[in-house]
PASEKE-524995 format. One record per residue (C-alpha): z, x, y; residue in three letters. Coordinates in steps of 0.1 Angstrom, whole numbers, plus 5000, padded with zeros to 4 digits. Layout:
# residues N
ZXYAla...
This chain:
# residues 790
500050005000Unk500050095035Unk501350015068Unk499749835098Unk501149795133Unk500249475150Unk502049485184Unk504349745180Unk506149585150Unk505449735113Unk503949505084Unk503449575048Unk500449425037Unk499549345003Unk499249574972Unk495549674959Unk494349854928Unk490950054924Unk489050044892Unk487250334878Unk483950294854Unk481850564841Unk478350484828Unk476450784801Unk472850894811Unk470751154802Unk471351424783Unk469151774784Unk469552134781Unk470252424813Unk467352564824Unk468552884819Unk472052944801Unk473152814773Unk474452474779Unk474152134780Unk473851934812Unk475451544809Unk473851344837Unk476651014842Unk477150764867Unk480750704883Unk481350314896Unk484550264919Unk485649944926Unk488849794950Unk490449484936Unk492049244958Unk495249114950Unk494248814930Unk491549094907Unk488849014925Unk486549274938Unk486549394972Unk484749674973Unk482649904950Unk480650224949Unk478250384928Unk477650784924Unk475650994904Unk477051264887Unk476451564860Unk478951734840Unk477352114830Unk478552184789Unk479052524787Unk478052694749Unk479653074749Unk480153094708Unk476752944705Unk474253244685Unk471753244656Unk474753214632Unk476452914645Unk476852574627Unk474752334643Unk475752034629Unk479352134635Unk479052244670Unk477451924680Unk479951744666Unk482651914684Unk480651864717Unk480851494712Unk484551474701Unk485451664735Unk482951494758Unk483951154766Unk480351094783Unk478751134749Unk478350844727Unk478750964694Unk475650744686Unk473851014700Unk475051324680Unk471451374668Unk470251424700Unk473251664704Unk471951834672Unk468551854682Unk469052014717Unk471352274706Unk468752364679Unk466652424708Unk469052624727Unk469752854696Unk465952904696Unk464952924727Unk468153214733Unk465553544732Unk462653444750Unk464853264776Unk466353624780Unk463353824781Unk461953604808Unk464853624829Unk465153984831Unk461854044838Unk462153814868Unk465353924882Unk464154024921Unk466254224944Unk468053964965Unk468653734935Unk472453744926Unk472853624898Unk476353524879Unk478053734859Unk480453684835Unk484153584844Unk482853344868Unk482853054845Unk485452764857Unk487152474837Unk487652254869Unk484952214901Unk486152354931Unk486552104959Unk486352244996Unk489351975005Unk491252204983Unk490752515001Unk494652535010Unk495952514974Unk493452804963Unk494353074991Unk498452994980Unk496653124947Unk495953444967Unk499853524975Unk500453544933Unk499953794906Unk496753914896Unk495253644873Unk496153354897Unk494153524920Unk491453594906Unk491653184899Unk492153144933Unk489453404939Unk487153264921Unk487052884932Unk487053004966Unk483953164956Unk482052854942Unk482752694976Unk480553014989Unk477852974968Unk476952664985Unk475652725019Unk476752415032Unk480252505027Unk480252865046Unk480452735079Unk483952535072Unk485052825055Unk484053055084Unk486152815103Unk489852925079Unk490253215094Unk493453215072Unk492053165040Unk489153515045Unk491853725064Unk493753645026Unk490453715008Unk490054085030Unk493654135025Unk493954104989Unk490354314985Unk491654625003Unk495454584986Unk494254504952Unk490654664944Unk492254924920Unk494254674900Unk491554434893Unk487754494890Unk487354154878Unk489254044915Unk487154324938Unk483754194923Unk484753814929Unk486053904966Unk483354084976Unk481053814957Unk482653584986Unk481753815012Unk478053864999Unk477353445004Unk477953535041Unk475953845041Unk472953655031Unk472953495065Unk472153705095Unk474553505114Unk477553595094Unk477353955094Unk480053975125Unk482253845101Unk481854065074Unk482054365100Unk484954225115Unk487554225083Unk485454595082Unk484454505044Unk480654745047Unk483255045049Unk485754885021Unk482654834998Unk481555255001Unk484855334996Unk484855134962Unk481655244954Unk482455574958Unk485955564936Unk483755344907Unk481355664906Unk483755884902Unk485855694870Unk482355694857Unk481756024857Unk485556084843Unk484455824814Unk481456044804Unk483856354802Unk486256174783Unk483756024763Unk482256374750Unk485456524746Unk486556264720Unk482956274703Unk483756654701Unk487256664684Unk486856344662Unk485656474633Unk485556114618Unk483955964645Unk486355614640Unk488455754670Unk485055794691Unk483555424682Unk486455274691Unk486555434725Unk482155374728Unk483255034726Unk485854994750Unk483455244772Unk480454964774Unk482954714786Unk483954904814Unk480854964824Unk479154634825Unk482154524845Unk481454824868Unk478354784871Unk478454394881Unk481054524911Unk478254764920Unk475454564928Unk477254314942Unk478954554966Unk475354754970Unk473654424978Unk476054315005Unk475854665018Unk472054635019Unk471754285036Unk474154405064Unk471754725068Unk469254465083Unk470854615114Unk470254945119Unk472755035137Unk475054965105Unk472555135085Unk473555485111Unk476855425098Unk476555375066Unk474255695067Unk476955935080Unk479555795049Unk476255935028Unk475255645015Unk472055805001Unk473956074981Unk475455734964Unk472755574957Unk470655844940Unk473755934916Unk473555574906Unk470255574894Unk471855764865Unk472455434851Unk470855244827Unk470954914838Unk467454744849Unk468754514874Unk471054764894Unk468155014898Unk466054784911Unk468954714939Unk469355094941Unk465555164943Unk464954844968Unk467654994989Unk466555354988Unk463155284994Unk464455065029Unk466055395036Unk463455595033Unk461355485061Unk463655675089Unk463456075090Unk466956125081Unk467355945056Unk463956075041Unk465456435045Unk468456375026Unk466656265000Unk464956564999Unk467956794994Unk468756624962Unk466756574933Unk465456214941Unk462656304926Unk463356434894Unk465456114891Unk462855884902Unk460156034877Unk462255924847Unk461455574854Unk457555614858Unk456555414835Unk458855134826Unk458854834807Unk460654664837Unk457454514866Unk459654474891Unk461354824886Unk458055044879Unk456554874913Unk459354934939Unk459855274922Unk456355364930Unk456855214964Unk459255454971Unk457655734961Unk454455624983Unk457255615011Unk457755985002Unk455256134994Unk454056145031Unk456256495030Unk454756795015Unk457656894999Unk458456624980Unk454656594966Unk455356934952Unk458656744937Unk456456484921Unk454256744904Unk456656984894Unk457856634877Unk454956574857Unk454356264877Unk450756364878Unk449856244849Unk451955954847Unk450855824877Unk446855844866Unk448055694836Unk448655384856Unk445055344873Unk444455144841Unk447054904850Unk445554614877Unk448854554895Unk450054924895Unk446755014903Unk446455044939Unk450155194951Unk449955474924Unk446155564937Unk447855614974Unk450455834956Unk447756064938Unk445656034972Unk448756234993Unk449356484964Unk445356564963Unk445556635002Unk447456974995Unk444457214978Unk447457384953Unk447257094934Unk443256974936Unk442557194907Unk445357034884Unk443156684884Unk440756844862Unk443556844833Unk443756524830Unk441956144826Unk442056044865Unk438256194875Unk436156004846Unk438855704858Unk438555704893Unk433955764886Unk434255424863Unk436055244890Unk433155324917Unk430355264894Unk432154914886Unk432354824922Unk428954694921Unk426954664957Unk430654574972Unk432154814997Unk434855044979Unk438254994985Unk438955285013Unk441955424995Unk439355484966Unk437155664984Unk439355885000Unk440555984967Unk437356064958Unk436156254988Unk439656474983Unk438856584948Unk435456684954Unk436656934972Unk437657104944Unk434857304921Unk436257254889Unk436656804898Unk432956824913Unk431656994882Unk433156714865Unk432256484890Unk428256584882Unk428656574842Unk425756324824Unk424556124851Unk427056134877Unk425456334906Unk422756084898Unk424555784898Unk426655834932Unk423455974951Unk421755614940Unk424355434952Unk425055664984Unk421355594995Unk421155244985Unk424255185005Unk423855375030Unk427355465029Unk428655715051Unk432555785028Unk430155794993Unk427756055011Unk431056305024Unk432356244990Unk428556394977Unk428656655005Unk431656804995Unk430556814960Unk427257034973Unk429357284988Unk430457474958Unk428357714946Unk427557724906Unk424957574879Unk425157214893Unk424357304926Unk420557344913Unk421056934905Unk420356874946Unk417056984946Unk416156644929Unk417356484961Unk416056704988Unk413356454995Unk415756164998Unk418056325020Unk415756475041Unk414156115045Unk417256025056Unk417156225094Unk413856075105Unk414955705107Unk417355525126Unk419855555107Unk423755475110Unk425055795131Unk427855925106Unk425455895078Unk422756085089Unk425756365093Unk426656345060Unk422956405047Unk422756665072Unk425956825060Unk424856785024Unk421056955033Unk423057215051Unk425357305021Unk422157374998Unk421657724999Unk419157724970Unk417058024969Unk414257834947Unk414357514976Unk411257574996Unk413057495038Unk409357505052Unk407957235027Unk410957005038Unk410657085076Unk406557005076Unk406656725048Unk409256525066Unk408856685104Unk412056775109Unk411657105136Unk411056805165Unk413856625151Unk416356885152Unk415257065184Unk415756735204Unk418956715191Unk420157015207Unk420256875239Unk423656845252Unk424556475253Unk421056445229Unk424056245205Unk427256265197Unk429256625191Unk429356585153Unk425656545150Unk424656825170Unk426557065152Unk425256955120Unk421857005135Unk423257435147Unk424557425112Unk421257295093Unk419357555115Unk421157785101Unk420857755066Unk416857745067Unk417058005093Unk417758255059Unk414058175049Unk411558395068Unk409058175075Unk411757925084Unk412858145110Unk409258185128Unk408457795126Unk411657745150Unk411258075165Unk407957905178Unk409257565185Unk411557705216Unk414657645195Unk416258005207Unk416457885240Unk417757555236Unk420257715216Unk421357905242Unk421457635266Unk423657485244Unk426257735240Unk425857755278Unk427057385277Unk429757405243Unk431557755253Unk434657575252Unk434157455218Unk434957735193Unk432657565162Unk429657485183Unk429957865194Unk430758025161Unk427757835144Unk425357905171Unk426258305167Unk425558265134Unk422158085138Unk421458395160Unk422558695128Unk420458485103Unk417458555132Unk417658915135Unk417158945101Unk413558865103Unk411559105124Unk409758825141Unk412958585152Unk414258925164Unk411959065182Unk412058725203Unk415958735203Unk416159075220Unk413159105242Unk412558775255Unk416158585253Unk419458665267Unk421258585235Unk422758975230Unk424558955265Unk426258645257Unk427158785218Unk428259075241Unk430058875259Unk431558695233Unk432459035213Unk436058995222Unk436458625218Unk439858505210Unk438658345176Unk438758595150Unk436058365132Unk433458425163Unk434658825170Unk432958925130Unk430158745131Unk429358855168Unk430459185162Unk427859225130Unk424959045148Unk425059345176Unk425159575150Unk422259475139Unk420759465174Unk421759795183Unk420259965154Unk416959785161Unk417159855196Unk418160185214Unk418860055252Unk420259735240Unk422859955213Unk424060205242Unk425059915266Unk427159735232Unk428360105223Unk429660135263Unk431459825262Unk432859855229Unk434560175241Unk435060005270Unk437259745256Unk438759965229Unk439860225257Unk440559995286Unk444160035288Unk443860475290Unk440760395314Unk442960185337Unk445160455338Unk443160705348Unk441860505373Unk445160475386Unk446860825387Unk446561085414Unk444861385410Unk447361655415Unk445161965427Unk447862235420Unk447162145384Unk443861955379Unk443461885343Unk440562095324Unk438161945299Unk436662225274Unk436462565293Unk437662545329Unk435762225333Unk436961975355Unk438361655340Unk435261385338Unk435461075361Unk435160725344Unk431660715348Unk430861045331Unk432760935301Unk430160645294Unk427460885295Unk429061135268Unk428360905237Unk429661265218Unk432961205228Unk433160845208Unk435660835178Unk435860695146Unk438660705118Unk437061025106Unk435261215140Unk432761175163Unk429860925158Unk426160895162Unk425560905198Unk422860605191Unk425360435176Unk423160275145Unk425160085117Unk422359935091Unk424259625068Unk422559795039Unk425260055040Unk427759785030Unk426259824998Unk426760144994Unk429660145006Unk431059894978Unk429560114951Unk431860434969Unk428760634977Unk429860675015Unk433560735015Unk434461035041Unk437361275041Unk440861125025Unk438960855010Unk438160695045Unk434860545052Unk432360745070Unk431160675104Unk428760525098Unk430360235086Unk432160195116Unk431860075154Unk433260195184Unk436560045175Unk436460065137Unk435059755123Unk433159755089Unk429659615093Unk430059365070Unk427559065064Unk429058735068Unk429058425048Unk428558125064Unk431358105090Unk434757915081Unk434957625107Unk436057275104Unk433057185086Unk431357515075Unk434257635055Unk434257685016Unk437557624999Unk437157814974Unk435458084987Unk437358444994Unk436858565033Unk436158935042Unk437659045073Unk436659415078Unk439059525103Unk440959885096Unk443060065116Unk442160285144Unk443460465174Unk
């Protein structure tokens, strides 16, 4: 009953009695665990005081029938049975529906398993075991369970735990983010308790991870300073682990029975699966609150990353996904990258390449991607044999594509192009371009592709059947610009399958003559350019397909874009080797465009160093040379250019007026003068600059006054080389290179003879083609010929 107040006096009313009915419904099996879910409905009703009713309401209901005994082995027929004795909801007309569902379950147990871990994501929590309630926690009740809280240990883990199915329902977090008494009791008993009880730490923490989910909350969380709590229990629980193992192998050491040691393996795997659920429930509260990065600073200086790579130790597939989803998060900032690389992340990393586990093997090689932009730790990954795991999963579609960006960084550094060749990933990576059809490759592809070519021994294998064949079809039929560098770099490595390009000569010289997309006609160019093929007829290709006009216009300055117009310098230089070659643009005026040119690129060290070597391919032929030195002004700008700062553009100057100098005497003594010049410029100035004292006038030879600047230009005689005086002419032929090789021209003490040497002793060595940006060979050895000299 209860009392009214009309006009300020008090009344009891009459009495009234409510009336409970409950109604069975369907009956079906959990999704996912094993157990049966009741669905019932629940009628109240409020009888007046004669029984008549009043008042009624209807609510659905379900009523979840957990089944822990329930294996392969159990009874069927006597579990269901039991189910219906216990459960009032159950008619026992319906035991053989009972009988038939829990068949289902005991069936259904494995693949129900296998299907859940496989699908287990990062952010999804899942329960673990010691959640499980016999009563449903009611948020009106809040009060009763944080009294639980202020008892011993079991009570509050009850207390704990209801709390905790409150959390689990978003609706209820706002009310309990309103009792601040009830989570100032939950943060309390978490940093008081956490030793005792991992059973209580997990479930707290569980709590505070509901509210972690939500952005909102994480003030909260910081406030009762739980982040910090949760590294300090990480911390500790990786440290017992460690002083299990120990233990572990000491009594597998002295029990020579081995009863001792199975006994404590046993008790071992129970400690760690409950360690292991208050680790990832503490690691993914820790990384939801990293959303902000300034908590993620913090929880970098308690070395959170250390932590985390000891933990992937562990066995368990659904913590090292955490621990791998979190590391990779990490791994985006420079620190955190860096301390990554002081410990052997790595090495850890690679023992999980390849898994059974999707969602493991794919955030694993996301991390990796993440750092493999660092040299250092690609040199990790091979050392790791991650090479060859990693090609091994270009056959798999949905690994496919991150473990190609992986082997694309690793192929960047040229220690490690050569290692390809050892295993499956060149024939791979040809099938998966021939397969693309007329679609454009995927870029990352490509870009693989065009890396490995750079190697000799990956082109060799690149051009094996009809490879060369099939990529220049495709190249010229695309017109792609990526499939023709990839082709390019194949053609600059010297060996039998270089002769293969002489097949496609024609094709790529077709190529230049029409219009064209800019960066493909570059590649062709740069292929052409790369073929130096001593059977490939140059002047057939240059009249057949008329490409002197072509490449003479294209020497203009602002003719085209930068790139193209060195290719053009470059491709005159490779047929300016043949003789007739050399004439044909000799004739065409190409000398003095060229010149203009370097006029107008001085600043650009490749467009200088390929136009001085156009010019010591010309002086080769006596016609080209003869127009060189008597009608051009080419060897006072190579003079010019003799002390260049570009060690590149100093030989092949310094070689070219060699070469000059021994065909032509005025033109030698002014490049003899300013070698000596340059070489003696520092003495020179200072003679310039001291006084003369009469008393004592310095004496050359016999009595004779000391020479005056001037007079010591005009006594070549007094010109030194590492072994003496040289030629006053100055002549150095490049046959004596030869020679020189074969030890037929070594002077005193096993020091060359002078006439080997320059003004300043350089060798006159003949240079390869020179090593720019897109001239140089990888695998080819450069000669500097520089010795001492004084």
């Amino acid at each position: 009953h209860w009392a009214v107040i009309p006009y300020g006096l008090f009344y009891f009313g009459p009495v009234y009695f409510c009336w409970q009915k409950y109604k069975g419904g369907s009956l079906d099996v959990h999704p996912t665990e094993k157990a049966l879910v009741v669905q019932y409905e629940v009628e109240a009703t409020i009888l007046g005081e004669t029984g008549d009713p009043m008042l009624g309401e209807r609510k659905e209901c379900q009523k979840i029938i957990r089944l822990k005994s329930l294996n392969s082995n159990t009874d069927i027929a006597s579990l269901a049975r039991k189910v219906v004795e216990e459960c009032r909801l159950i008619s026992p007309s319906r035991l053989p529906e009972v009988e038939q569902l829990l068949f289902y379950l005991q069936n259904r147990k494995k693949s129900a398993e296998k299907k859940e871990k496989k699908q287990i994501k990062p952010r999804d929590l899942t329960p673990f075991e010691g959640m499980e309630l016999d009563e449903e926690a009611n948020i009106n009740s809040i009060d009763d369970y944080v009294e639980l809280l202020y008892e011993d240990i079991p009570e509050k883990i009850r207390g704990a735990t209801l709390i905790l199915h409150l959390a689990r329902n978003p609706d209820n977090l706002e009310e309990l983010l309103q009792n601040e008494t009830a989570l100032g009791a939950l943060a309390r008993v978490l940093r008081e308790d956490w030793k005792q009880s991992v059973d209580l730490a997990t479930t707290i923490i569980y709590v505070f991870f509901c509210f972690s989910s939500f952005s909102q909350f994480h003030g909260l969380i910081t406030h009762y300073k739980i982040g910090a709590l949760c590294m300090s229990i990480i911390d500790h629980e990786l440290k017992r682990y460690d002083l299990w193992l120990d233990e572990l192998q000491k009594k597998k050491k002295a029990d020579i029975l081995s009863k001792e040691y199975e006994k404590a393996l046993k008790k071992y795997h129970g400690l760690l699966t409950k360690q292991e659920q208050l680790l990832r429930v503490a690691l993914y509260l820790l990384l939801n609150l990293s959303e902000d990065t300034r908590t993620e600073l913090k929880m970098r200086n308690k070395n959170i990353v250390h932590l985390l790579v000891k933990t992937l130790d562990r066995d368990s597939e659904e913590l090292l996904v955490l621990v791998v989803s979190f590391l990779k998060k990490l791994s985006i900032f420079l620190e955190n990258k860096n301390d990554m690389a002081e410990i052997d992340t790595v090495e850890k990393l690679a023992k999980l390449v390849p898994c059974e586990h999707e969602d493991l093997l794919n955030v694993t090689l996301r991390l990796l991607l993440n750092l493999s932009f660092d040299t250092g730790l690609c040199s990790k990954m091979v050392h790791a044999d991650l090479l060859p795991k990693l090609t091994s999963l270009l056959e798999d579609e949905v690994q496919r594509q991150i473990a190609m960006c992986i082997l694309y960084h690793i192929s960047m550094d040229d220690r490690f192009k050569s290692m390809f060749a050892y295993t499956d990933c060149i024939p791979q990576v040809m099938k998966m371009l021939f397969d693309c059809g007329e679609e454009r490759f995927d870029a990352e592809l490509i870009s693989f592709c065009i890396n490995l070519a750079a190697n000799k021994r990956n082109a060799q294998i690149m051009c094996e059947g009809n490879g060369l064949k099939m990529l220049m079809k495709r190249a010229l039929k695309l017109k792609d610009p990526l499939m023709m560098k990839m082709i390019r770099n194949i053609s600059q490595h010297d060996g039998p399958f270089k002769n293969l390009f002489i097949d496609y000569v024609g094709d790529l010289a077709a190529q230049i003559g029409l219009k064209e997309e800019e960066e493909f006609v570059i590649e062709c160019l740069g292929t052409l350019s790369n073929l130096t093929i001593p059977d490939l007829d140059w002047e057939l290709v240059l009249k057949e397909y008329n490409l002197v006009p072509y490449l003479k216009d294209h020497l203009k300055p602002g003719s085209a874009e930068d790139d193209l117009i060195l290719e053009v310098v470059i491709m005159i230089g490779t047929v300016s080797m043949d003789d007739s070659c050399a004439v044909m643009l000799a004739k065409s005026g190409i000398i003095p465009a060229l010149i203009e040119l370097l006029n107008a690129q001085q600043e650009d060290d490749e467009f200088v160093c390929q136009i001085v070597y156009v010019f010591y391919q010309m002086v080769f032929h006596q016609a080209t040379r003869d127009v060189i030195i008597k009608e051009t002004q080419a060897p006072a700008y190579l003079i010019d250019l003799m002390h260049d700062k570009n060690a590149e553009i100093r030989k092949v100057c310094d070689n070219t007026l060699d070469i000059i100098a021994e065909y032509d005497v005025e033109w030698g003594k002014k490049i003899q003068s300013e070698k000596f010049r340059w070489h003696n410029s520092q003495w020179l100035e200072m003679v310039e600059n001291r006084q003369m004292d009469e008393a004592e006038p310095f004496m050359y030879g016999d009595g004779e006054p000391f020479l005056q600047n001037g007079d010591i230009l005009e006594r070549p005689d007094l010109f030194y080389s590492p072994d003496g005086i040289i030629p006053a002419d100055g002549a150095i032929s490049p046959e004596f290179f030869t020679d020189f090789q074969n030890g037929d021209l070594l002077g005193p003490q096993g020091f060359p003879s002078s006439s080997l040497t320059d003004g300043y002793g350089q060798m006159g060595v003949t240079p390869a083609r020179p090593a720019t940006a897109y001239g140089f060979r990888p695998d080819e050895q450069l000669y500097y010929g520089y010795t001492a000299s004084r």
